[in-house]
C-alpha positions in Angstrom: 0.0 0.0 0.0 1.1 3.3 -1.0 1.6 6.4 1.1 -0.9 8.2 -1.0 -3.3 5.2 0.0 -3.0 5.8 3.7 -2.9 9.8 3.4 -6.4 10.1 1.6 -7.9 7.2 4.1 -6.4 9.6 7.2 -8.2 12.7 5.6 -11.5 10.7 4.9 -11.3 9.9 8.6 -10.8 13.0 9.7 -14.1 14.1 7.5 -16.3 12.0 9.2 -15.1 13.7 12.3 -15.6 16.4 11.2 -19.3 16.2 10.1 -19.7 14.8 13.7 -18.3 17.1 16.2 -17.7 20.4 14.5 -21.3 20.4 12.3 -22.9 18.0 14.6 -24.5 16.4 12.3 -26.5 13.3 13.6 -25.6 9.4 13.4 -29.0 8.8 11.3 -27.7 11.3 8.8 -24.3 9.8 8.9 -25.5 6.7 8.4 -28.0 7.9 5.4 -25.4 9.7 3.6 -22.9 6.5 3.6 -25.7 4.3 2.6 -26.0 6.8 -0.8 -22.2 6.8 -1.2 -22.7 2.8 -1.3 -25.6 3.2 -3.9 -23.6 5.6 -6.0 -20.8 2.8 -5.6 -22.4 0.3 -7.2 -23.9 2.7 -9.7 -20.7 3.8 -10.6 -19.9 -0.3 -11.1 -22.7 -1.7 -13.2 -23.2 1.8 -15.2 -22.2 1.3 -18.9 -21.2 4.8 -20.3 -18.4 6.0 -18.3 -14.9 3.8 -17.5 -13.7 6.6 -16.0 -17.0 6.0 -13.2 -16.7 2.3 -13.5 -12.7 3.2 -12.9 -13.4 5.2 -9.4 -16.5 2.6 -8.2 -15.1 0.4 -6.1 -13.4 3.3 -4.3 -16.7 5.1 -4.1 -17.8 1.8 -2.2 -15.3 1.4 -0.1 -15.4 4.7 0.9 -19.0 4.7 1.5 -18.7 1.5 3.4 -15.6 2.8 5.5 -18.1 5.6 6.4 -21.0 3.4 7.5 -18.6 1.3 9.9 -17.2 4.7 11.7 -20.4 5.9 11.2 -22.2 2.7 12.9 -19.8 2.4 15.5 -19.7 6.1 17.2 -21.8 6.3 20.1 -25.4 7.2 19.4 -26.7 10.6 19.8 -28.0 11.9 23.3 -32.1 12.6 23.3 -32.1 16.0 24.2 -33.9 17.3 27.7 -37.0 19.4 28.2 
């Protein structure tokens, strides 16, 4: 694996974490918005007019399944108090 490789999966990480603490975006969204990266994954896969979207599919996927495991896995959000 390249350095390249391990630089764009750091920043990727560092995106989700971003949407969650600084625009506090909520797990259901996160979770939603991977779930569409997946779908435009294998879009991008079984599509028959582009090579240069069948060419960046399985990263799409990965990335949007990457994001539904960090996603998944942070601790759910707190109901908020009346």
């Amino acid at each position: 694996m390249t350095t390249a490789f391990w630089i764009s999966i750091g920043i990727y990480i560092i995106s989700i974490v971003f949407f969650k603490i600084i625009f506090h975006v909520k797990r259901d969204i996160l979770l939603t918005m991977a779930m569409w990266c997946m779908l435009g994954g294998i879009f991008f896969l079984v599509q028959p007019l582009s090579a240069f979207l069948f060419h960046y599919g399985i990263a799409v996927l990965g990335y949007g399944l990457l994001w539904w495991n960090i996603a998944n896995n942070s601790k759910p959000d707190e109901a908020k108090q009346n």
